[in-house]
TIMI-2910 file (N, C-alpha, C, CB; in pm, 1 decimal, decimal comma, always signed):
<rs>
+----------+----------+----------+----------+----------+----------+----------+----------+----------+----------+----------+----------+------+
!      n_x !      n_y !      n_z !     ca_x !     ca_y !     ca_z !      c_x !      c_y !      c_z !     cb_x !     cb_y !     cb_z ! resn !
+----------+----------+----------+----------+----------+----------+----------+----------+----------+----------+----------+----------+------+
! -10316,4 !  -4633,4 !  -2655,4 ! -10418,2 !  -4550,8 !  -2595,0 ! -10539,2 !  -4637,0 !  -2565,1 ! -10455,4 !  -4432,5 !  -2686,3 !  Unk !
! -10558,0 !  -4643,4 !  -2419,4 ! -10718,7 !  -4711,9 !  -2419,7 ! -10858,3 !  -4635,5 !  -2483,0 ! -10759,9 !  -4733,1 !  -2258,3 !  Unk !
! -10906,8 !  -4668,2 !  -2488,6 ! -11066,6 !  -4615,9 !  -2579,4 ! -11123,0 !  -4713,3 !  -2526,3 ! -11091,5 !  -4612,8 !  -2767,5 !  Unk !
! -11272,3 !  -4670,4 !  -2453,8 ! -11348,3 !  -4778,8 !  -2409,7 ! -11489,3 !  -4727,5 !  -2479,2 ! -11345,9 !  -4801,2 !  -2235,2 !  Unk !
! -11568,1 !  -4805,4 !  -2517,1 ! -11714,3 !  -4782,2 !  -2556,9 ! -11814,8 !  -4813,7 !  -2446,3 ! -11750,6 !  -4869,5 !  -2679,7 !  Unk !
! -11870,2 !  -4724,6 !  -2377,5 ! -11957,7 !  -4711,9 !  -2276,5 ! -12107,2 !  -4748,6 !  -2338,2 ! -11943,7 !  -4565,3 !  -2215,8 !  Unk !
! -12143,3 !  -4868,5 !  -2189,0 ! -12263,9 !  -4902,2 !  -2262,9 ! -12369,8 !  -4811,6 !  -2121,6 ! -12286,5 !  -5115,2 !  -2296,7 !  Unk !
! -12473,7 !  -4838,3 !  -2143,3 ! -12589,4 !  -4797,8 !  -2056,4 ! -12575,3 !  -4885,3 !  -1956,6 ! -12730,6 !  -4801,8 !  -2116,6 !  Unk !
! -12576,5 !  -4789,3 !  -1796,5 ! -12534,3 !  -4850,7 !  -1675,2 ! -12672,7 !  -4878,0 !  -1572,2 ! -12417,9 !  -4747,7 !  -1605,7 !  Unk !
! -12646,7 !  -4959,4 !  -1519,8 ! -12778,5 !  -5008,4 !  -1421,6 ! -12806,5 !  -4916,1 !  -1340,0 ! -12762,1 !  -5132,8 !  -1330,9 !  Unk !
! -12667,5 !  -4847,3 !  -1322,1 ! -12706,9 !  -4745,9 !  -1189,5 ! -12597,5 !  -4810,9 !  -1072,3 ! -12907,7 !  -4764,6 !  -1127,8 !  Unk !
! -12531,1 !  -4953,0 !  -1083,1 ! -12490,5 !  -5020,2 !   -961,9 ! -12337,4 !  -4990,2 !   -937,8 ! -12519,7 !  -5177,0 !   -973,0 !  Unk !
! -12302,5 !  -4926,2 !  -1099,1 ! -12121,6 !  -4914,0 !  -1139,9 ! -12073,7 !  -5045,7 !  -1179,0 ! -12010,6 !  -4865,6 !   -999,6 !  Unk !
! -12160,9 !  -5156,5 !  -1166,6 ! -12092,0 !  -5307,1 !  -1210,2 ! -12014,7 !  -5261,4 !  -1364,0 ! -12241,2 !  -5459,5 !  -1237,9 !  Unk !
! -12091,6 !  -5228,5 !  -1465,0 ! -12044,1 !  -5246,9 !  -1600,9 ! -11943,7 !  -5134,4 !  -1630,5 ! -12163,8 !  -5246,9 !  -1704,1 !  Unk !
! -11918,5 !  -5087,1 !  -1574,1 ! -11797,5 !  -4985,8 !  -1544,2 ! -11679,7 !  -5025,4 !  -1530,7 ! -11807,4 !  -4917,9 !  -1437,0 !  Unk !
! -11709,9 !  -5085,7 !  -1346,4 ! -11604,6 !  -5189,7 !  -1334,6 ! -11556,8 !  -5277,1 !  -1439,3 ! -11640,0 !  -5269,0 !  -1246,5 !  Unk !
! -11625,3 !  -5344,7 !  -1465,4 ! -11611,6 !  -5412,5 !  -1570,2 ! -11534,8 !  -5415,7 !  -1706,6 ! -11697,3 !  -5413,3 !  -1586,1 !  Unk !
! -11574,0 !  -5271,5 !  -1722,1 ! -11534,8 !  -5208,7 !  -1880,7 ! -11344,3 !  -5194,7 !  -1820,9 ! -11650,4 !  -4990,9 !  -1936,7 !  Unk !
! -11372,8 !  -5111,9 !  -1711,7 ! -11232,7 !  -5117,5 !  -1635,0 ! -11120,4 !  -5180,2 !  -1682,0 ! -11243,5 !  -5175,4 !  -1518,5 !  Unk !
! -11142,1 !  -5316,3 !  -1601,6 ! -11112,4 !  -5406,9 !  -1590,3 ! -11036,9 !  -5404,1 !  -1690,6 ! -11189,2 !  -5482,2 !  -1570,1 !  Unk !
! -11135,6 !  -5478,0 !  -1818,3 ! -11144,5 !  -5523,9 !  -1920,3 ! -10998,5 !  -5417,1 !  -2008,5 ! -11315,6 !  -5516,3 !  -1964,0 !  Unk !
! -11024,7 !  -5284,1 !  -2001,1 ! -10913,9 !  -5247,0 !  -2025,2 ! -10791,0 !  -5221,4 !  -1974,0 ! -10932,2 !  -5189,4 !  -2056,4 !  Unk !
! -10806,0 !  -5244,4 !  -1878,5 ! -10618,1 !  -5284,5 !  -1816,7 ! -10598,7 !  -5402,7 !  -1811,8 ! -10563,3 !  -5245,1 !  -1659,3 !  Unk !
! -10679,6 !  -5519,3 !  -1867,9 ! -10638,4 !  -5619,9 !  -1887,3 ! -10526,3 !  -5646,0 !  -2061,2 ! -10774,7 !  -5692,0 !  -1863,7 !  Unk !
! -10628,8 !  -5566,5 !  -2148,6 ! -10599,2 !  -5568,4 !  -2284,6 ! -10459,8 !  -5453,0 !  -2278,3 ! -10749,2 !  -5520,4 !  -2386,6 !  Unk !
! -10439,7 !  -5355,1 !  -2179,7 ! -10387,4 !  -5294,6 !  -2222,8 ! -10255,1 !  -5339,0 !  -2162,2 ! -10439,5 !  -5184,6 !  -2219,9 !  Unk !
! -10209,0 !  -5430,4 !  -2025,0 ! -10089,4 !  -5483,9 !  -2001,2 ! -10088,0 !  -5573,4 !  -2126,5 ! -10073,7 !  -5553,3 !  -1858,1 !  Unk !
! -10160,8 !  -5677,3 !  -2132,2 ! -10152,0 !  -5792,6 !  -2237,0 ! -10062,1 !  -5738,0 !  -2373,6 ! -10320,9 !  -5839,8 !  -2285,9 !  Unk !
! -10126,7 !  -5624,5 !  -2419,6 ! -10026,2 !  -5542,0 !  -2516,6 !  -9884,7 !  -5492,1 !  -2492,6 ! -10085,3 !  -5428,2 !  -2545,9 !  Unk !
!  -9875,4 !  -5440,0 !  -2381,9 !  -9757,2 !  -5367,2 !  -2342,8 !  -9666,1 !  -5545,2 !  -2281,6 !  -9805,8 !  -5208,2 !  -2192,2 !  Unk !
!  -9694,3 !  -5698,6 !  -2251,7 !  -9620,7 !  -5779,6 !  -2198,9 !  -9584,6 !  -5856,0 !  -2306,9 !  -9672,9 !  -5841,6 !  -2094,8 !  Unk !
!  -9699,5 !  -5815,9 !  -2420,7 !  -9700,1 !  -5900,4 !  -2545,2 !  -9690,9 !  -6047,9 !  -2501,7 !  -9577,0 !  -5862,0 !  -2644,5 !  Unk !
!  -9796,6 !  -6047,9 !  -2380,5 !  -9827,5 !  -6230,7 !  -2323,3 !  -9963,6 !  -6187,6 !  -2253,7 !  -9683,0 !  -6325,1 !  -2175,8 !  Unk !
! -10012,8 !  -6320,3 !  -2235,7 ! -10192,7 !  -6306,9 !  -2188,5 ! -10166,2 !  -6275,0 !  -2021,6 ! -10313,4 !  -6498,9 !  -2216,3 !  Unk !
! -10191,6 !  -6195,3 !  -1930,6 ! -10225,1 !  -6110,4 !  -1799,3 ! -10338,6 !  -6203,3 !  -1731,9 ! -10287,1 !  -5938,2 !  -1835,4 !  Unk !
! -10276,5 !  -6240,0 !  -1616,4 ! -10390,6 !  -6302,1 !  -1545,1 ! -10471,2 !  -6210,3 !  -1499,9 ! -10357,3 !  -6383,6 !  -1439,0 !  Unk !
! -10684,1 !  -6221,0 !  -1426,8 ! -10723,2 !  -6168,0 !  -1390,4 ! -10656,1 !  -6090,2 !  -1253,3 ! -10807,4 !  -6225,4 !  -1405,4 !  Unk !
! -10617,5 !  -6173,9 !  -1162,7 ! -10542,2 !  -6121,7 !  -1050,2 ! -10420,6 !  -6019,3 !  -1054,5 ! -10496,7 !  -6229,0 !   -992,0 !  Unk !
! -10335,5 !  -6024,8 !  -1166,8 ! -10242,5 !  -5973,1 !  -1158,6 ! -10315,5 !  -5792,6 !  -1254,7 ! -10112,7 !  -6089,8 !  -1221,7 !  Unk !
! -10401,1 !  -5807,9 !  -1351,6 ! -10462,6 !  -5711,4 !  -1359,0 ! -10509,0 !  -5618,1 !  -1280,2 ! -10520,8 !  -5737,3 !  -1398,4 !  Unk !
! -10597,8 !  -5684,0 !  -1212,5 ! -10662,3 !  -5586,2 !  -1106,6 ! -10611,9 !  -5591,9 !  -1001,8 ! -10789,4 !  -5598,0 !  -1076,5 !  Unk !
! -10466,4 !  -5642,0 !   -919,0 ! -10380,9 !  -5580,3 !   -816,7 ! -10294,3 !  -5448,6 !   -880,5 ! -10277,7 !  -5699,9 !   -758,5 !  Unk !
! -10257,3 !  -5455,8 !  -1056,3 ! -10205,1 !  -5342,2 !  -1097,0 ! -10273,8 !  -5187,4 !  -1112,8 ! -10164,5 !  -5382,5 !  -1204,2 !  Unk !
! -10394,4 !  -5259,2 !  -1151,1 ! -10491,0 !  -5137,9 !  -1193,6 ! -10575,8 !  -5073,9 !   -999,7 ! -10653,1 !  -5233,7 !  -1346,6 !  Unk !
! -10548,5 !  -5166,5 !   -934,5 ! -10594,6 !  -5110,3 !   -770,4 ! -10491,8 !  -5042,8 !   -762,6 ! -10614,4 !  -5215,4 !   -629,6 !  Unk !
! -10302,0 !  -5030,4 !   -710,2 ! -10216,2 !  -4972,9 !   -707,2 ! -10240,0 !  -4870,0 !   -771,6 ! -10131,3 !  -5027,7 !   -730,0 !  Unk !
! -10225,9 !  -4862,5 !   -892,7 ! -10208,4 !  -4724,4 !   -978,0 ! -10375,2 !  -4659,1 !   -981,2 ! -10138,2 !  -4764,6 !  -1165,6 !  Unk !
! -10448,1 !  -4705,1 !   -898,6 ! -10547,3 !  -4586,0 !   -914,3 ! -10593,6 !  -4596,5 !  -1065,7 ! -10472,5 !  -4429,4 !   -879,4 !  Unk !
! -10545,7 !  -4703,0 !  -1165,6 ! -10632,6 !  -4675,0 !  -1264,1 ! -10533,8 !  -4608,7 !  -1377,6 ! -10754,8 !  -4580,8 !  -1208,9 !  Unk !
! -10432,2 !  -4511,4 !  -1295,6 ! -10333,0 !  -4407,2 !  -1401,9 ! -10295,7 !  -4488,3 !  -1509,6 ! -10181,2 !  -4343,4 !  -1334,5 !  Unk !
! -10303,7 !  -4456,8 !  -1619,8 ! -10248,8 !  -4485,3 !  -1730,3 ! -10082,6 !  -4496,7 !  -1690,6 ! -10293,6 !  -4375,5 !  -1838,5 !  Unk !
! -10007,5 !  -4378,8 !  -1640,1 !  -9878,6 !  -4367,4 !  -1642,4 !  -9843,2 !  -4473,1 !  -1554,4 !  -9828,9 !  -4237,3 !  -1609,6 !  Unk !
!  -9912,8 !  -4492,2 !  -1438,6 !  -9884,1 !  -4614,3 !  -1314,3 !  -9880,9 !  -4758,4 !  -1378,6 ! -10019,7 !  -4618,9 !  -1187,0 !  Unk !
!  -9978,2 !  -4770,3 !  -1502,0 !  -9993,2 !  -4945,2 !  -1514,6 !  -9862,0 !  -4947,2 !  -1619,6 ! -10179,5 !  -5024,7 !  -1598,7 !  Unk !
!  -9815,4 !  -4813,6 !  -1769,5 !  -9726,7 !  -4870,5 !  -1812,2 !  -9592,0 !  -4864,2 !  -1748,5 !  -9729,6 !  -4839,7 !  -1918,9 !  Unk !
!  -9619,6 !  -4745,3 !  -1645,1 !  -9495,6 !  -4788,5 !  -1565,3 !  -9467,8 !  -4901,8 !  -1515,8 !  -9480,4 !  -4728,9 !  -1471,8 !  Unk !
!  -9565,3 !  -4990,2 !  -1402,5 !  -9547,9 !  -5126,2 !  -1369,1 !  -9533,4 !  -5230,6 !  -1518,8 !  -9684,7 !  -5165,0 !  -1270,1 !  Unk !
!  -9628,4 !  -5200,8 !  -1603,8 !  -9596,1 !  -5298,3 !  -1752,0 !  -9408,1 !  -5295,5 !  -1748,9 !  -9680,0 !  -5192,4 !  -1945,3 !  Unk !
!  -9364,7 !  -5168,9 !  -1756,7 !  -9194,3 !  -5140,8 !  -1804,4 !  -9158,2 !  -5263,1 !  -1731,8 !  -9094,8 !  -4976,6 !  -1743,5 !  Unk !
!  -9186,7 !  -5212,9 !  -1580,2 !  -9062,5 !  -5292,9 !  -1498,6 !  -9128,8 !  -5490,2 !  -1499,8 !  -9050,5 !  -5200,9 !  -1277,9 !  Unk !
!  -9259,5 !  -5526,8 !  -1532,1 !  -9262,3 !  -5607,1 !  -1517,3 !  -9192,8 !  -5735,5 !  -1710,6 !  -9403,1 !  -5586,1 !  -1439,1 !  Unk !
!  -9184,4 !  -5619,5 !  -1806,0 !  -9167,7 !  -5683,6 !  -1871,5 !  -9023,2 !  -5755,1 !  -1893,0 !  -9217,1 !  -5628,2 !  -1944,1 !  Unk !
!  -9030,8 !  -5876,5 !  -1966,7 !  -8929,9 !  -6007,0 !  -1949,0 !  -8857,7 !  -6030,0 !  -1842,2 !  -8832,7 !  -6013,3 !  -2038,0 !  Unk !
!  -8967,1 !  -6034,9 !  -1730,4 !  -8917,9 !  -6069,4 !  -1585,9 !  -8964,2 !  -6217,4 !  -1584,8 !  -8989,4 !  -5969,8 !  -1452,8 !  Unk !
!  -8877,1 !  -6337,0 !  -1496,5 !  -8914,6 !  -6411,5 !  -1495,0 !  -8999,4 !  -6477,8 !  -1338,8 !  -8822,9 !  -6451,4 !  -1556,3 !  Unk !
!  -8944,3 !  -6355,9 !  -1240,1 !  -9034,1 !  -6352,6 !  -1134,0 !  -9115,5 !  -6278,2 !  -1096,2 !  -8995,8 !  -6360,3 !  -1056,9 !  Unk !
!  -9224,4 !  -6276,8 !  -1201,8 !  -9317,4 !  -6156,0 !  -1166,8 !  -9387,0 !  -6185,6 !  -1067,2 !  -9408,7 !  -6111,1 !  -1265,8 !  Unk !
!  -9426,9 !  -6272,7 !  -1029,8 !  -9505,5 !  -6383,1 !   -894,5 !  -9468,0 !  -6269,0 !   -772,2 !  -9401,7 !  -6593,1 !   -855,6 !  Unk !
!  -9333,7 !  -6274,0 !   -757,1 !  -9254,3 !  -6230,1 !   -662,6 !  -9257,4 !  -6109,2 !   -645,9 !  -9145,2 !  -6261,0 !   -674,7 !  Unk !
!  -9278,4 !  -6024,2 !   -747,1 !  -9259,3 !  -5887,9 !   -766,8 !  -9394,3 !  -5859,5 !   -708,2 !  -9225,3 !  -5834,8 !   -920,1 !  Unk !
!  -9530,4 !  -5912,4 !   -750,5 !  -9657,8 !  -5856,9 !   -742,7 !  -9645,3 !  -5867,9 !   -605,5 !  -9781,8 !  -5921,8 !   -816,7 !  Unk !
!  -9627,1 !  -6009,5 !   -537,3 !  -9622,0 !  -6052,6 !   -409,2 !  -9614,6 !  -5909,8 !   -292,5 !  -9487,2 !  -6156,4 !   -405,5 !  Unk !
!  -9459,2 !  -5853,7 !   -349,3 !  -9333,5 !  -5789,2 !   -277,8 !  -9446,8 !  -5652,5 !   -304,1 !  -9133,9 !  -5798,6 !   -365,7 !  Unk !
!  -9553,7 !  -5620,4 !   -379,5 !  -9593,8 !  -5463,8 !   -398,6 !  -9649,7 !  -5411,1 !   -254,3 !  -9723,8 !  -5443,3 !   -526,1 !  Unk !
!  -9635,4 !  -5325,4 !   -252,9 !  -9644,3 !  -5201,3 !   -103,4 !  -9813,0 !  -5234,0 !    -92,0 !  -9594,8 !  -4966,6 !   -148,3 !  Unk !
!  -9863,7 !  -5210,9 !    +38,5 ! -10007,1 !  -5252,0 !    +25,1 ! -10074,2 !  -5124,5 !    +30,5 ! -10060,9 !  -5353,9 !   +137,2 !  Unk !
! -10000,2 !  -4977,8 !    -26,6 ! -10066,3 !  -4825,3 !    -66,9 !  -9900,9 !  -4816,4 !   -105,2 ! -10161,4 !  -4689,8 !    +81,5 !  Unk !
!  -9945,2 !  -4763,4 !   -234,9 !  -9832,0 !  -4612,9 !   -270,3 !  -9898,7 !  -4521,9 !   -337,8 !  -9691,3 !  -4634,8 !   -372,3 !  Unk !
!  -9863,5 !  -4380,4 !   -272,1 !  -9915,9 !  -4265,6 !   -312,0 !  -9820,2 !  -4199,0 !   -386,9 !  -9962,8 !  -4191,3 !   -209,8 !  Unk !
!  -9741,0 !  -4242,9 !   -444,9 !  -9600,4 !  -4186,0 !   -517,2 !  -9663,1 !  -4127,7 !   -635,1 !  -9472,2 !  -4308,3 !   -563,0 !  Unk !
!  -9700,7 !  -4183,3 !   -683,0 !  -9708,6 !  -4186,9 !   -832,8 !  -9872,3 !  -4027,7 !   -866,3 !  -9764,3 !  -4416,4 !   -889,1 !  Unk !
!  -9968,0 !  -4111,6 !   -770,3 ! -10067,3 !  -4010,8 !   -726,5 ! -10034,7 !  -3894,1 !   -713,6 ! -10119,1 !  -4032,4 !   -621,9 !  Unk !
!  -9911,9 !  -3874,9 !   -586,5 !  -9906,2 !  -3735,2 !   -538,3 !  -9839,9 !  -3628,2 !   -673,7 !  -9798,4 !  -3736,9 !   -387,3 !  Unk !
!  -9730,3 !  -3703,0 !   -730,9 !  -9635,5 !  -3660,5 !   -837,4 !  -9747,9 !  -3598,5 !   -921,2 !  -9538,7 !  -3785,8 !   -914,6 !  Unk !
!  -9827,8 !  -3701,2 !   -962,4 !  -9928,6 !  -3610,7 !  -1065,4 ! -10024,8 !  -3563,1 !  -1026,2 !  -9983,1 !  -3665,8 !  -1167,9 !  Unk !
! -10094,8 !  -3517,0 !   -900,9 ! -10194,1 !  -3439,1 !   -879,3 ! -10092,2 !  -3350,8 !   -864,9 ! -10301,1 !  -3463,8 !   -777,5 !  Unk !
!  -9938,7 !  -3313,6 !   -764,3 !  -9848,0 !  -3161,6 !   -811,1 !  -9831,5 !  -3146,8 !   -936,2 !  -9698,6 !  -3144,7 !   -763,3 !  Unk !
!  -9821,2 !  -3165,9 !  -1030,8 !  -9822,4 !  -3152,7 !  -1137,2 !  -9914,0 !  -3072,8 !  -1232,4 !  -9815,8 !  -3244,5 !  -1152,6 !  Unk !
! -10062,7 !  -3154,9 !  -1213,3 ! -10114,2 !  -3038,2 !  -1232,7 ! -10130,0 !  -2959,3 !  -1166,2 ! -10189,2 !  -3036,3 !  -1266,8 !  Unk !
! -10202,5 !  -2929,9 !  -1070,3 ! -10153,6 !  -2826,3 !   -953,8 ! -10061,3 !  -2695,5 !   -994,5 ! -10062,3 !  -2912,6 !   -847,2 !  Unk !
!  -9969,3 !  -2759,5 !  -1052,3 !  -9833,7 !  -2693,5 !  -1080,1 !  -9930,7 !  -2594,7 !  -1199,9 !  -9674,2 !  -2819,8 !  -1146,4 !  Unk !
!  -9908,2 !  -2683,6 !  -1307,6 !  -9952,6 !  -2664,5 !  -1437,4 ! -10105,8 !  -2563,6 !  -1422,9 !  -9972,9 !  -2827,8 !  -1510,0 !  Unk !
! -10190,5 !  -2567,8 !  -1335,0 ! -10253,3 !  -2486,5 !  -1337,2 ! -10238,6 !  -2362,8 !  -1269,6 ! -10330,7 !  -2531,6 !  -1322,6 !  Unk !
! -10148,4 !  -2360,9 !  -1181,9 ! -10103,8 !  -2223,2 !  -1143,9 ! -10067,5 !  -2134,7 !  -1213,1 ! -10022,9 !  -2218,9 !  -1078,7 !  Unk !
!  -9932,1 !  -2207,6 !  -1279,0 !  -9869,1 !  -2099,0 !  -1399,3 !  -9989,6 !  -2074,9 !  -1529,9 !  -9702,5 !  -2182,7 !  -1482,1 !  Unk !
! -10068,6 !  -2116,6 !  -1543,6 ! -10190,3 !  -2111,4 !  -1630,6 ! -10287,4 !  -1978,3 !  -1559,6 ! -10276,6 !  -2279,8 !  -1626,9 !  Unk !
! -10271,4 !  -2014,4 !  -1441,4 ! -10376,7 !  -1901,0 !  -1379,4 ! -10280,5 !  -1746,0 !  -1374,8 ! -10435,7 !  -1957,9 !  -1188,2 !  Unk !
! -10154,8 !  -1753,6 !  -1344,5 ! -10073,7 !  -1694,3 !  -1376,7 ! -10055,3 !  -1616,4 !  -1480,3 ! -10016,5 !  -1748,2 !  -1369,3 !  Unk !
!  -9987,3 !  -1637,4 !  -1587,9 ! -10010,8 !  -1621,6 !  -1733,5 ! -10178,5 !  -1559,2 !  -1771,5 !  -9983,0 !  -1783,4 !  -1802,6 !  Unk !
! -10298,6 !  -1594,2 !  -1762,4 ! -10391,3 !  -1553,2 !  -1719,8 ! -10426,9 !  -1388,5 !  -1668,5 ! -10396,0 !  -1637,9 !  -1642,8 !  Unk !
! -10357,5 !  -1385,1 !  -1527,1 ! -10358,3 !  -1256,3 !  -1474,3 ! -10304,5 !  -1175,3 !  -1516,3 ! -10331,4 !  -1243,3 !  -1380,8 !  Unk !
! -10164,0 !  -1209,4 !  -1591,6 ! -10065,0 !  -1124,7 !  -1609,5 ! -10111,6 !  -1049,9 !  -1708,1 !  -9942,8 !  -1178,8 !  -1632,4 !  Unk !
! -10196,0 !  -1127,3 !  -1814,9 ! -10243,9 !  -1053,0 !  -1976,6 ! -10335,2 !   -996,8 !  -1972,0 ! -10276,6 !  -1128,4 !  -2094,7 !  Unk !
! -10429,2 !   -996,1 !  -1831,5 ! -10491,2 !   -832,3 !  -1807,6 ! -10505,0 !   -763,1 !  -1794,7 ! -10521,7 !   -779,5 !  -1789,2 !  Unk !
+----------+----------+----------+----------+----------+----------+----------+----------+----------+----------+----------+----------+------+
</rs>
């Protein structure tokens, strides 16, 4: 689970970014159980929007690969796959919520 400790921001979003960063760096590094270059961090964490489910998904498929070079190379330059799946989702999940809801009045 990431946990980040938020410090006081300039106003510019730099230390945000930053904090970002910083945790999808630590958090592939864990899931490759090897040190994550800056680049390959933040081309994973741009793709996935950040999703938790998107980076350990890419962590899965990138772990004990020996051409990951190739793989990052080969990534789509947008996928909304992963995005769309879970904004229907909730979507979903809040319907039947609003649902359930109406019904018990």
């Amino acid at each position: 689970m990431l946990v980040a400790v938020w410090e006081k921001d300039s106003g510019t979003g730099d230390l945000e970014r930053r904090k970002r960063a910083e945790e999808t760096a630590v958090f592939l590094q864990g899931m490759l159980d090897e040190p994550v270059d800056s680049a390959t961090s933040s081309a994973l964490r741009e793709k996935t929007e950040g999703w938790i489910t998107g980076l350990r998904l890419a962590a899965l498929s990138l772990h004990h690969r020996s051409d990951r070079g190739r793989i990052m190379s080969n990534l789509p330059k947008e996928s909304r796959y992963l995005t769309d799946y879970l904004i229907t989702l909730v979507y979903n999940l809040a319907s039947i919520i609003f649902w359930i809801g109406k019904s018990n009045l």
